[in-house]
N, C-alpha and C positions, 0 to 999 in steps of 0.2 A: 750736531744737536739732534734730540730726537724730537720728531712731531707727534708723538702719542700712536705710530702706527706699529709700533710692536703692544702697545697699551693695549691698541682695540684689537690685534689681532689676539692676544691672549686673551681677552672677554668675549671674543668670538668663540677661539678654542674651548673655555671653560663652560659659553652656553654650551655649544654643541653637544659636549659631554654630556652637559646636564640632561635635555632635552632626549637624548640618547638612553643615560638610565633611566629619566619619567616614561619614555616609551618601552623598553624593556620592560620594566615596574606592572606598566597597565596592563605589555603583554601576559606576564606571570599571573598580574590579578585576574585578567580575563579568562584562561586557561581556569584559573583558581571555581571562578565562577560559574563558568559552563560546566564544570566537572559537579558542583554542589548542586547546579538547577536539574544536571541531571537526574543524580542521588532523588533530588527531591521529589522530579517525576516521575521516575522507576517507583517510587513508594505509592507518591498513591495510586499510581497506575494497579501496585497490588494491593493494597486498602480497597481499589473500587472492587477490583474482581473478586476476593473477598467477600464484598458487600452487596455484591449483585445476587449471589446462591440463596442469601437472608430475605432476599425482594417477597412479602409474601404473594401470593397467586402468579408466581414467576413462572410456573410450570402452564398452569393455565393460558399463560399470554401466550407462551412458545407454540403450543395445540394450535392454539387458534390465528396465531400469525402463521403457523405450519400451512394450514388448512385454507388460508387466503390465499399464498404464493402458490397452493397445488392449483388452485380453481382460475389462476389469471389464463392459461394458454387456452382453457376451452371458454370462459367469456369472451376471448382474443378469437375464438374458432380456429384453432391450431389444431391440427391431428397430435394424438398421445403418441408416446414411443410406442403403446400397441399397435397402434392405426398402421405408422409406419411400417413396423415390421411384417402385420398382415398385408401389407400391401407391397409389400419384399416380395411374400414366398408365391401371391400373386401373378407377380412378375414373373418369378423365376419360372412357374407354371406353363405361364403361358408361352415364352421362351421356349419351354422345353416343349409346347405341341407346336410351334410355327416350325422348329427346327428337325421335327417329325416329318411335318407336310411336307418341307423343301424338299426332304431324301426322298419320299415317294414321286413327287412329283421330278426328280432330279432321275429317279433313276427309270 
């Protein structure tokens, strides 16, 4: 006699199945999804860019946020790349009379 245990294990097997292709399913949808949300933010990612050249006094703003980023390093009191570099050849200058005096004094 049977106790219903081939019963439940077939409504086992048939959830599982099921359970199986709803997860497939979602994975497909998901795939499906991230591929459209992409699509969608590629666009207006180029709508905005697009729409940012239209900006009027766009150019204006650029100058002038230009012209603030040059002037943080000397509000900062940072030497310019000139600074630096006059103070290279400086160097090398004066290198080049210590290494004078050594040989006079050397020889």
């Amino acid at each position: 006699m049977d106790d219903g245990k081939g019963y439940i294990k077939d409504i086992k097997t048939d959830t599982r199945k099921k359970v199986d292709s709803y997860f497939e399913n979602g994975k497909e949808l998901l795939q499906k999804v991230e591929k459209d949300a992409r699509l969608i933010v590629e666009d207006l990612l180029e709508t905005g860019k697009k729409s940012i050249d239209k900006i009027p006094g766009k150019k204006s703003i650029e100058i002038n946020l230009e012209k603030r980023v040059k002037s943080i390093p000397s509000r900062l009191n940072l030497p310019s790349k000139k600074d630096i570099e006059n103070l290279n050849q400086s160097m090398k200058a004066l290198n080049r009379k210590v290494e004078t005096l050594n040989s006079q004094y050397a020889a």
